[in-house]
MILOSE-146130 format. One record per residue (C-alpha): x, y, z; residue number from 0. Coordinates in Angstrom, 2 decimals, padded with zeros to 5 digits. Layout:
BEGIN
+---------+---------+---------+-----+
:      c1 :      c2 :      c3 : pos :
+---------+---------+---------+-----+
:       X :       Y :       Z : NUM :
...
+---------+---------+---------+-----+
//
This chain:
BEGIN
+---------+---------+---------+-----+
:      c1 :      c2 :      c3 : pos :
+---------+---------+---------+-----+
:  000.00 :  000.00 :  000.00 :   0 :
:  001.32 :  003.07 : -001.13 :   1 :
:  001.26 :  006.87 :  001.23 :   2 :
: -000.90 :  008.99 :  000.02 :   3 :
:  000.31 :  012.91 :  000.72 :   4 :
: -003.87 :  014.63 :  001.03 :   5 :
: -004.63 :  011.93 :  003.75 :   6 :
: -005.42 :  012.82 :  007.59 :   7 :
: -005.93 :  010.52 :  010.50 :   8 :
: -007.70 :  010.94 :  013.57 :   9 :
: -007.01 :  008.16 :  016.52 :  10 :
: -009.36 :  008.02 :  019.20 :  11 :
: -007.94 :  006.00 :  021.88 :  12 :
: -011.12 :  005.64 :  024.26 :  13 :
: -011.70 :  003.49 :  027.25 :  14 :
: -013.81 :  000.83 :  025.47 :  15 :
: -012.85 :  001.23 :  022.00 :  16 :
: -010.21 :  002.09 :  019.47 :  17 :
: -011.16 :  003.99 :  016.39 :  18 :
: -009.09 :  004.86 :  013.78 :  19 :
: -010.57 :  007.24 :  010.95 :  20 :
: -008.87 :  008.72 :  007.03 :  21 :
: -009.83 :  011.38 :  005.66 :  22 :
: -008.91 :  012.11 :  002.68 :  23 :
: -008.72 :  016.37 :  001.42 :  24 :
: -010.35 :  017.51 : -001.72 :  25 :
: -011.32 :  020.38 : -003.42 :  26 :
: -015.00 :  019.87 : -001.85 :  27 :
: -014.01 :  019.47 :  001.54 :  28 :
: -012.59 :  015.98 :  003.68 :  29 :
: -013.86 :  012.86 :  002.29 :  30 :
: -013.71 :  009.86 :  004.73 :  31 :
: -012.41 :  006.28 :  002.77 :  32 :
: -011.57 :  004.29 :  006.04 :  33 :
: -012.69 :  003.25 :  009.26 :  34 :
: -010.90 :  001.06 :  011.86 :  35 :
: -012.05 : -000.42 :  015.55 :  36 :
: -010.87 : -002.72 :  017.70 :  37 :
: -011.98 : -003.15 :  021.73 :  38 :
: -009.85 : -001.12 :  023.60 :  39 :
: -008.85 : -003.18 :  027.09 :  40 :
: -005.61 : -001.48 :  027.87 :  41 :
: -007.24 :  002.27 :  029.28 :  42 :
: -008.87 :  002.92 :  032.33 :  43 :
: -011.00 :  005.88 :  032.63 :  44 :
: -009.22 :  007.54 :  029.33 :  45 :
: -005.40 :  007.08 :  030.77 :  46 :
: -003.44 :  003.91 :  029.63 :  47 :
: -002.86 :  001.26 :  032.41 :  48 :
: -001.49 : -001.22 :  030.06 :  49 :
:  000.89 : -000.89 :  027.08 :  50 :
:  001.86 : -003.86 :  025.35 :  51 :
: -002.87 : -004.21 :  025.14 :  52 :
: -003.35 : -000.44 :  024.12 :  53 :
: -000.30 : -000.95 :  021.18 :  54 :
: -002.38 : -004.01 :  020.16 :  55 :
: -005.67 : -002.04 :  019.79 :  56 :
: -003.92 :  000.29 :  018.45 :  57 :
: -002.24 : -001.56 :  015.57 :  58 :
: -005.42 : -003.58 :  014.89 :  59 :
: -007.82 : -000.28 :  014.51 :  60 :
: -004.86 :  001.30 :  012.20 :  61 :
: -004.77 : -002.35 :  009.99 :  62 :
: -008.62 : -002.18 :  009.33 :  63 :
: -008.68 :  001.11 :  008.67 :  64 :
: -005.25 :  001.00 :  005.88 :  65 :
: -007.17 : -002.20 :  004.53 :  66 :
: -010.38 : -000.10 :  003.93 :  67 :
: -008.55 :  002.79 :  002.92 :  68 :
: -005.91 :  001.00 :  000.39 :  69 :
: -003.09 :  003.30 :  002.19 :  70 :
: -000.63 :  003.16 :  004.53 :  71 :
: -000.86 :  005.18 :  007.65 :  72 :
:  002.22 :  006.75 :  009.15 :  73 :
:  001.13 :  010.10 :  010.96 :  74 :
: -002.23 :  010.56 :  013.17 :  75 :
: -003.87 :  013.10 :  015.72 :  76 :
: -004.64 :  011.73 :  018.81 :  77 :
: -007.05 :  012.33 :  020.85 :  78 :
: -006.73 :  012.55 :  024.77 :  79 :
: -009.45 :  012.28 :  027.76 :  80 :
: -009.06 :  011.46 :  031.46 :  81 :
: -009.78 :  012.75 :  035.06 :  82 :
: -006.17 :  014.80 :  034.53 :  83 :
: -007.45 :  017.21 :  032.07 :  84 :
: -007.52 :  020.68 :  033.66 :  85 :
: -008.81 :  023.90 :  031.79 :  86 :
: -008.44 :  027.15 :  033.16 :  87 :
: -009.01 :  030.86 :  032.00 :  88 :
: -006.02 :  033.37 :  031.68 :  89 :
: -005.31 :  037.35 :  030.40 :  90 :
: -002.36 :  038.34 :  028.75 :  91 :
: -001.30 :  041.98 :  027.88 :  92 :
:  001.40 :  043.77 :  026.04 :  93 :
:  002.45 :  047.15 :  024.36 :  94 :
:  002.58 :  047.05 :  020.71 :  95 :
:  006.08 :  047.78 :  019.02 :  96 :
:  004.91 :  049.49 :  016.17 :  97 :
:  001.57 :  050.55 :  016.89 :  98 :
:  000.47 :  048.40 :  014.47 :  99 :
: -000.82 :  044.55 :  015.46 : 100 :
:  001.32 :  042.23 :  013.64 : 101 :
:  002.03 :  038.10 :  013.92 : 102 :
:  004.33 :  038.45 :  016.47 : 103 :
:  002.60 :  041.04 :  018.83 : 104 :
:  000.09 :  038.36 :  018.77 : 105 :
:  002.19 :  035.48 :  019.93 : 106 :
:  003.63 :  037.49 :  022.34 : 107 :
:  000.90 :  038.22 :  023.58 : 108 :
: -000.69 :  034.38 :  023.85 : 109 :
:  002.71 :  033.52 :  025.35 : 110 :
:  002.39 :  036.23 :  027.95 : 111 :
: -001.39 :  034.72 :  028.85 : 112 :
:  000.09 :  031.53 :  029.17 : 113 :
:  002.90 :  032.87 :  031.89 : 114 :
:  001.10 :  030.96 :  034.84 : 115 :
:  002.42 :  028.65 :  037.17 : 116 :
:  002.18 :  024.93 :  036.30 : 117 :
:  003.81 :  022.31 :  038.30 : 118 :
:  006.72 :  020.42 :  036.48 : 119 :
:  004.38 :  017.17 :  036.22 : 120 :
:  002.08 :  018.91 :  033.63 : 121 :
:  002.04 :  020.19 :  030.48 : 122 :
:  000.19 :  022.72 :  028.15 : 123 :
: -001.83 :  021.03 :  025.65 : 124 :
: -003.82 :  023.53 :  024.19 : 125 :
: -003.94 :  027.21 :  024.67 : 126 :
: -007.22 :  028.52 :  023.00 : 127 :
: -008.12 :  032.31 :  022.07 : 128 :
: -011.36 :  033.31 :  023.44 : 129 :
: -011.18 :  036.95 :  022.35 : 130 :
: -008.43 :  039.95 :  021.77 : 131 :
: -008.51 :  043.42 :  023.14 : 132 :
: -006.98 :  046.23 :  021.24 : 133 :
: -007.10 :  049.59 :  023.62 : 134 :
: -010.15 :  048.56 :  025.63 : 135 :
: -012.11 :  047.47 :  022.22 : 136 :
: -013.27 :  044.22 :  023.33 : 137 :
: -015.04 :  041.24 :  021.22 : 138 :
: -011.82 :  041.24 :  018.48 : 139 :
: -011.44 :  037.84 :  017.28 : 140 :
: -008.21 :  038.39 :  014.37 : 141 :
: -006.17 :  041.60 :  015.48 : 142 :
: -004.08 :  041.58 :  012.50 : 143 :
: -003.44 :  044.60 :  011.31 : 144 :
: -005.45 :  047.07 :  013.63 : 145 :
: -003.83 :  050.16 :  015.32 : 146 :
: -002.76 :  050.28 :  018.58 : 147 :
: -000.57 :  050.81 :  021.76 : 148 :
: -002.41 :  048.02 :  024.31 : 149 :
: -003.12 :  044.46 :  022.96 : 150 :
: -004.64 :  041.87 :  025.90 : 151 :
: -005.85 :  038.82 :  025.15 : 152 :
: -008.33 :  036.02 :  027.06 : 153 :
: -007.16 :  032.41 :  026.06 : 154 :
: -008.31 :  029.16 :  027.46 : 155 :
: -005.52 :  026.73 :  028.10 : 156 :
: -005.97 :  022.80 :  028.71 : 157 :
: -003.33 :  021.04 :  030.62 : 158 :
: -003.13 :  017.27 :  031.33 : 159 :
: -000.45 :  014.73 :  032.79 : 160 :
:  002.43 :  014.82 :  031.23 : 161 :
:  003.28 :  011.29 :  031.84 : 162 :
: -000.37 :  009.88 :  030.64 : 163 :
:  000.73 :  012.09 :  027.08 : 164 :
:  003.77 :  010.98 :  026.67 : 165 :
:  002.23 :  007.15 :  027.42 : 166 :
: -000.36 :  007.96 :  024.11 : 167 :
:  002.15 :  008.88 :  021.94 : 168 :
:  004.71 :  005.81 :  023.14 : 169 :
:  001.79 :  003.25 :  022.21 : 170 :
:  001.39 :  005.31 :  018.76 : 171 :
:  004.70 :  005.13 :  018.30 : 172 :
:  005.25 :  001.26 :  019.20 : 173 :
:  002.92 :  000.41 :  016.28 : 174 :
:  005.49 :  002.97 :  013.77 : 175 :
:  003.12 :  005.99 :  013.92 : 176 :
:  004.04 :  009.43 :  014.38 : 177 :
:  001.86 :  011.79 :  016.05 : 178 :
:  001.45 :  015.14 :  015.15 : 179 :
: -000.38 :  016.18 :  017.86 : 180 :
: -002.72 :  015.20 :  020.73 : 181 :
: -006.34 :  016.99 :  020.60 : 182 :
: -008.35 :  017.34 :  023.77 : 183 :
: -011.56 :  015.05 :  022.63 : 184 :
: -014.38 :  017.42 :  023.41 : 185 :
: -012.70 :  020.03 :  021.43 : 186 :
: -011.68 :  017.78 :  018.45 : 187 :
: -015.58 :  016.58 :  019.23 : 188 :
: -016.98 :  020.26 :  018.65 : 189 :
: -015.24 :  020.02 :  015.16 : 190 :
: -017.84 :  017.23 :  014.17 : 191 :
: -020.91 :  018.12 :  015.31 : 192 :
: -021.40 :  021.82 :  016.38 : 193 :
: -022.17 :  024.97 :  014.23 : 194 :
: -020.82 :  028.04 :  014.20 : 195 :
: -023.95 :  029.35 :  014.90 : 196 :
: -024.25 :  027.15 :  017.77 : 197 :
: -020.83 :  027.92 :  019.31 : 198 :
: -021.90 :  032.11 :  018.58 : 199 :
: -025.12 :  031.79 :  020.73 : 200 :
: -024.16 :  029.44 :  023.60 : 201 :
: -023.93 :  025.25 :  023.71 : 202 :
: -022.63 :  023.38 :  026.24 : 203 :
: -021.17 :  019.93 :  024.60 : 204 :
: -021.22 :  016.36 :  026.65 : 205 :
: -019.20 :  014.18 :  025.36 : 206 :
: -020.14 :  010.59 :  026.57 : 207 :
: -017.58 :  007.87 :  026.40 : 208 :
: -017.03 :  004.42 :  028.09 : 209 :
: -014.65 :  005.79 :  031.11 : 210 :
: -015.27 :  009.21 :  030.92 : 211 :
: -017.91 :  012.49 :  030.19 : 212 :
: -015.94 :  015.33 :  028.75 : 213 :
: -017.94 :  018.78 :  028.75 : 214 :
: -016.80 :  022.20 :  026.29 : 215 :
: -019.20 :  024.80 :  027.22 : 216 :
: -018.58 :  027.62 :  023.70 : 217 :
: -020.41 :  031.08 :  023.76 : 218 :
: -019.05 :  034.21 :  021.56 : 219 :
: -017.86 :  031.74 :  019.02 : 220 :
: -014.47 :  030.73 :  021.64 : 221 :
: -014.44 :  028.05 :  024.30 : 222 :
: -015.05 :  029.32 :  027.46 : 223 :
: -015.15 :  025.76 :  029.74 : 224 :
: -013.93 :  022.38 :  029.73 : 225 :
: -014.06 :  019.84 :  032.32 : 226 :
: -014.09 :  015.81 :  032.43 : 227 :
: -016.23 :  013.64 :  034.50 : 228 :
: -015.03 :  009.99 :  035.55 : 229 :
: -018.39 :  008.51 :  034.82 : 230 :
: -019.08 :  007.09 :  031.45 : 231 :
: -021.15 :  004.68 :  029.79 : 232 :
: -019.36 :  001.12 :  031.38 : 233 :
: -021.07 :  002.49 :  034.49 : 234 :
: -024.16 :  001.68 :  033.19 : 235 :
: -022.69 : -001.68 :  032.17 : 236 :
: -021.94 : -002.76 :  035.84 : 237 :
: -024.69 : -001.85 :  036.99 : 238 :
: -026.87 : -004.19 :  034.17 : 239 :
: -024.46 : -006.97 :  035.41 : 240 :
: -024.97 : -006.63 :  039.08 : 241 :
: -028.43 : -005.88 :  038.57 : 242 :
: -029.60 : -008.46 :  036.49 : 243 :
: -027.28 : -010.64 :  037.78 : 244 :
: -026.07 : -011.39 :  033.95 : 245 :
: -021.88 : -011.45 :  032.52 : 246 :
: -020.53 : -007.41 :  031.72 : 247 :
: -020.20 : -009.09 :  027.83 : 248 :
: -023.91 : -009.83 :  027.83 : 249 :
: -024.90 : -006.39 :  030.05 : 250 :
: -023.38 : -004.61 :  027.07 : 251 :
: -025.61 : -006.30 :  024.72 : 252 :
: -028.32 : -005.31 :  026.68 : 253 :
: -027.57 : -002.17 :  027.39 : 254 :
: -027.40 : -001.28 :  023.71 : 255 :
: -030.18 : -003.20 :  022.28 : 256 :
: -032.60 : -002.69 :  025.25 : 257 :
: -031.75 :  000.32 :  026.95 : 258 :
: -033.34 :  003.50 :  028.40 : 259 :
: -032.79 :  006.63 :  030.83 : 260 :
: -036.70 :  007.27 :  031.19 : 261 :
: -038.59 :  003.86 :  032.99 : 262 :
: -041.51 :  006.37 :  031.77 : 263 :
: -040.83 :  005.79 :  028.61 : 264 :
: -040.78 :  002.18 :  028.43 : 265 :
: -044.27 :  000.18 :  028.16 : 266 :
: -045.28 : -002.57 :  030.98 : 267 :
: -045.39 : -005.41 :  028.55 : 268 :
: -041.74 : -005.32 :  027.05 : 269 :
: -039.76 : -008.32 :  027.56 : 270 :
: -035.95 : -009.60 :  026.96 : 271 :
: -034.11 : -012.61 :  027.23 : 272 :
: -031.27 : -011.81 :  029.75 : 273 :
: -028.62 : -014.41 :  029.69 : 274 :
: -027.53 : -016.17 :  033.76 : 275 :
: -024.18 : -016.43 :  034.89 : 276 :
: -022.86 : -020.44 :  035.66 : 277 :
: -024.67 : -021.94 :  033.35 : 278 :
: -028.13 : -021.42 :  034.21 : 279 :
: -031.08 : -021.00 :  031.81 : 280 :
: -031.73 : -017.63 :  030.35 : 281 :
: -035.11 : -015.77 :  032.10 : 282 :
: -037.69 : -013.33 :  030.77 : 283 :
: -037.29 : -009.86 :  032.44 : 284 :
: -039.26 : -007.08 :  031.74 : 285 :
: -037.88 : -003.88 :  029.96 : 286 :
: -039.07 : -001.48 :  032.56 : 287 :
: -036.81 : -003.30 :  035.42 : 288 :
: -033.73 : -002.72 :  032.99 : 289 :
: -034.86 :  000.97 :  032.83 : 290 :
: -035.19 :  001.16 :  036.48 : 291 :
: -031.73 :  000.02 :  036.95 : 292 :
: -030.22 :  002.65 :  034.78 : 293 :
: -032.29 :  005.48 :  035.25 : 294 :
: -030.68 :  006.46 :  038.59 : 295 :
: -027.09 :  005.93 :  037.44 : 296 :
: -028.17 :  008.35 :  034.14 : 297 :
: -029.71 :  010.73 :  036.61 : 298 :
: -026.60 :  010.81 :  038.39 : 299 :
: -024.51 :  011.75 :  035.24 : 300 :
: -026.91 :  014.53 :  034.23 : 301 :
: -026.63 :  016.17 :  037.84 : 302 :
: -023.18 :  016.16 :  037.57 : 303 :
: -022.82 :  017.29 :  033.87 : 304 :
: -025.18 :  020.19 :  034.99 : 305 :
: -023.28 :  020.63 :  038.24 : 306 :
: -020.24 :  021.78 :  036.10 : 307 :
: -022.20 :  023.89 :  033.65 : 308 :
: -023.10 :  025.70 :  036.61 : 309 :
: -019.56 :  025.82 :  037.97 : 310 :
: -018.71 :  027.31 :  034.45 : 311 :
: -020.69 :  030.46 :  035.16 : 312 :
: -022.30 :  030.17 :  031.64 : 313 :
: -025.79 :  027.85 :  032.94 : 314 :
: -027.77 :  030.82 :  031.74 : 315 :
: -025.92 :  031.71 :  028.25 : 316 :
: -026.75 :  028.70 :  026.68 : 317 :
: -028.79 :  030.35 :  024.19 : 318 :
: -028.63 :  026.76 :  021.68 : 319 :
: -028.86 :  024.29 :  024.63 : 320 :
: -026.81 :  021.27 :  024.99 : 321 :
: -025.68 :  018.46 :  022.80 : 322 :
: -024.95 :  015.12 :  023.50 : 323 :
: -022.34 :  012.79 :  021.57 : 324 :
: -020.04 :  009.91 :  021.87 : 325 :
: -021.13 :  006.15 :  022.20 : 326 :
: -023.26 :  006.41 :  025.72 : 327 :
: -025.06 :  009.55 :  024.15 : 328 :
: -027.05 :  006.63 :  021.93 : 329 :
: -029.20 :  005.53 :  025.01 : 330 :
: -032.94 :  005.77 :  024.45 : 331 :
: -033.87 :  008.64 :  026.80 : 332 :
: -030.86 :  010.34 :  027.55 : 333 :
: -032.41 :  013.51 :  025.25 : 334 :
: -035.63 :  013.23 :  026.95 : 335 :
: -034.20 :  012.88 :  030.35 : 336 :
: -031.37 :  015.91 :  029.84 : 337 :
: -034.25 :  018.34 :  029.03 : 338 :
: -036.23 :  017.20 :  031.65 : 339 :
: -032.83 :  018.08 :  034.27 : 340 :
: -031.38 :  021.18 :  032.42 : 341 :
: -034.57 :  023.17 :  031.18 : 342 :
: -033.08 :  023.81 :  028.01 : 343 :
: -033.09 :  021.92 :  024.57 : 344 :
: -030.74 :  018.64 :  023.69 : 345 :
: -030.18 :  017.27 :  021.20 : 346 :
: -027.22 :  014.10 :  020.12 : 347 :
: -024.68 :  015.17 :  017.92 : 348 :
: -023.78 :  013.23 :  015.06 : 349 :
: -020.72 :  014.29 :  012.56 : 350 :
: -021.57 :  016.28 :  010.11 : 351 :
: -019.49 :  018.50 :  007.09 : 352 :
: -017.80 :  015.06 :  005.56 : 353 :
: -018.27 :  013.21 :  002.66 : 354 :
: -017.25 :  009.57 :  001.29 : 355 :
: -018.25 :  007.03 :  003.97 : 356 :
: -020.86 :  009.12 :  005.51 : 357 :
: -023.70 :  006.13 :  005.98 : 358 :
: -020.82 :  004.46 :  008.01 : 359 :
: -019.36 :  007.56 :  010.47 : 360 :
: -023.13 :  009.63 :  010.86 : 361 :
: -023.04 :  008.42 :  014.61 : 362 :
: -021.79 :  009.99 :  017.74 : 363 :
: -020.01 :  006.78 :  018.17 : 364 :
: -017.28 :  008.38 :  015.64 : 365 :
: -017.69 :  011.92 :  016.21 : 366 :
: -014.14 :  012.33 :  018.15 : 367 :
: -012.37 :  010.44 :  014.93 : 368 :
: -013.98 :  012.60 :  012.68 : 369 :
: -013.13 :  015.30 :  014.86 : 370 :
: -009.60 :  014.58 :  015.10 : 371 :
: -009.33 :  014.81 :  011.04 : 372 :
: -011.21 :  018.32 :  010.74 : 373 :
: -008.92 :  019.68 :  013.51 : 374 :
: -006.56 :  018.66 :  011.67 : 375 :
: -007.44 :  020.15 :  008.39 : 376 :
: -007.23 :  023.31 :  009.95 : 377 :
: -004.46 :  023.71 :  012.02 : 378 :
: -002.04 :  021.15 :  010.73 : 379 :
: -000.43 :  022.78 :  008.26 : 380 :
:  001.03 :  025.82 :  010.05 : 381 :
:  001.70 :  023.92 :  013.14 : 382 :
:  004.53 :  022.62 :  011.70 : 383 :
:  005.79 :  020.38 :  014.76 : 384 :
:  005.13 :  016.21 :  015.33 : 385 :
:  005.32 :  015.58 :  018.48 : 386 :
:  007.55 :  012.99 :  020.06 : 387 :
:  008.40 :  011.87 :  023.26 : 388 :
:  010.94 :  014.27 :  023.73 : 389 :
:  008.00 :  016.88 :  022.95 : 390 :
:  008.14 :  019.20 :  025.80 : 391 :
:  011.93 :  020.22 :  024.70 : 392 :
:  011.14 :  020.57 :  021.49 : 393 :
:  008.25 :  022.90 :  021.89 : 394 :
:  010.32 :  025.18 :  024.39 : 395 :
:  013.22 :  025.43 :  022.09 : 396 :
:  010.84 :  026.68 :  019.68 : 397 :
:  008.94 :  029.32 :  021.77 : 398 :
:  012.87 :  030.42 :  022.30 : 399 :
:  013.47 :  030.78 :  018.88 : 400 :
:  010.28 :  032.80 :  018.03 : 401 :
:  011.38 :  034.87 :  021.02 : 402 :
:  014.54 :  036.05 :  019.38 : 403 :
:  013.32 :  036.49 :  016.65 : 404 :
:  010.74 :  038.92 :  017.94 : 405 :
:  013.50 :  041.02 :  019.58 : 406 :
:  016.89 :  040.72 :  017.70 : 407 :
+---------+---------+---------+-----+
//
């Protein structure tokens, strides 16, 4: 299989589930011509516990996807989740040289919004631009070129473990892929399935995976919030198997072929088959017990998800309501049961602004992959960096160079 130069990957290493997505660039847009999955057992709660399993997922997910896509894969943008990820606001200001805003005025002053204290075992991942300020004139989103003596800016950064990146990228490299960078999942999530017009009035987004919920709240067109819950959708799992007294391979099943949030919603005279543990004969349980059993647990997400939204300080701006996406977001109910908690409209997100295998990806189960390949189609090509495990150096030596270059 030959490289192709137009293509771009997105890896979404999850906590139940490796998926591996190419896109391929055109004049109309991305085109997607191959999908890859393989159980993920090697990830706890989004962070790797086990190597040599994730690098086997891994390498599987990649190998379905190359077969589907007739190419070989050699670079890929990761995603990244876990209880580690940490987003905070910061302000940045600066007097302009020339009077006049130019490139370097404005990474000045994003570097001087990122001057915060952050202890030695974590690292910057992404440092978003909410909004710049040009003497007092709020709302600026591209200061190019404006006049000038006083340029602030309000940027969002993401930080995470350093140790639980640098594991992602070892297990992408220990099945020969490079990584050009890691993407927090929510954000690379937001790619897929928000609007612009959506992210301009107000939307919180829930990302619901296996391990973990990962919330952006956007407003103004920037991201103003991000936070990760360590509840996901295998929750719901154990409590199927301890409930129903049934093995977690067969709760799955259930879970996704029989599920709901709402009992309410659920008539009195559905029945399934739910398989017994040792051996015994499967029984006949009714569909509202299953409901009953995850109801509580789903309530328990939503109060949390809407916990943080309120932490956030933008509840009340949330002019387009709230979206739901990833795998757990496909429960019967979950829509029905988040506007019955937040007061406000939901709706699941499915990717949207592709072509090629669109039948295949239009679910929220691959709305981080997708993700992963439109944030890459627009910032790839002037990042010009692939990150490594020696990462960290190579992005300070960089900033040092840049800093020079701005004063000598």
């Amino acid at each position: 299989m030959a490289k192709k130069d137009n293509l771009i990957v997105g890896l979404d290493i999850g906590t139940t589930k490796i998926c591996c997505v190419v896109g391929e660039m055109s004049h109309d847009g991305i085109d997607i011509i191959g999908i890859g999955s393989h159980t993920s057992t090697g990830l706890r709660k989004g962070v790797v516990v086990n190597i040599e399993r994730t690098v086997h997922s891994i390498k599987r997910a990649v190998e379905e996807a190359e077969l589907m896509a007739g190419c070989e894969i050699g670079e890929v943008y990761a995603g990244i989740a876990g209880g580690h990820i940490k987003g905070f606001n910061s302000h940045g200001v600066i007097a302009v040289k020339s009077r006049e805003v130019c490139e370097g005025d404005v990474r000045r002053v994003v570097d001087a919004a990122r001057a915060v204290a952050i202890p030695p075992d974590r690292e910057v991942i992404h440092i978003l631009p909410q909004e710049f300020i040009v003497d007092e004139q709020d709302g600026i989103k591209d200061p190019l070129g404006m006049n000038g003596v006083r340029l602030e800016a309000k940027v969002h950064i993401v930080t995470g473990a350093v140790t639980s990146a640098q594991n992602i990228i070892r297990c992408a490299n220990r099945t020969g892929l490079n990584v050009n960078d890691i993407v927090l999942e929510q954000l690379a999530s937001s790619e897929a399935v928000l609007t612009p017009d959506e992210k301009e009035l107000g939307i919180a987004l829930i990302d619901m995976g296996g391990g973990t919920t990962d919330i952006a709240v956007f407003c103004n067109g920037a991201i103003k919030y991000t936070s990760v819950i360590t509840l996901g959708g295998d929750h719901f799992t154990n409590d199927i198997a301890l409930g129903m007294r049934t093995p977690m391979g067969e709760a799955e099943k259930i879970k996704q072929r029989f599920g709901c949030a709402m009992a309410a919603l659920v008539q009195e005279n559905e029945t399934m088959e739910v398989a017994c543990v040792g051996g015994r004969k499967p029984r006949s349980v009714s569909r509202k017990t299953l409901a009953e059993i995850i109801e509580p647990r789903a309530e328990e997400m939503m109060e949390l998800c809407k916990h943080e939204l309120l932490k956030s300080g933008f509840f009340d701006m949330l002019g387009a309501g709230v979206v739901l996406t990833g795998g757990c977001s496909l429960l019967d109910g979950l829509p029905e049961l988040g506007e019955k908690l937040f007061g406000m409209p939901v709706r699941r997100g499915f990717p949207q602004g592709i072509g090629g295998l669109t039948d295949i990806v239009s679910s929220p189960i691959y709305a981080t992959g997708v993700g992963l390949i439109i944030y890459g189609s627009k910032n790839g090509h002037h990042r010009g960096f692939r990150i490594r495990e020696d990462h960290i150096f190579s992005r300070v030596r960089s900033r040092m160079v840049e800093w020079f270059a701005d004063f000598f």
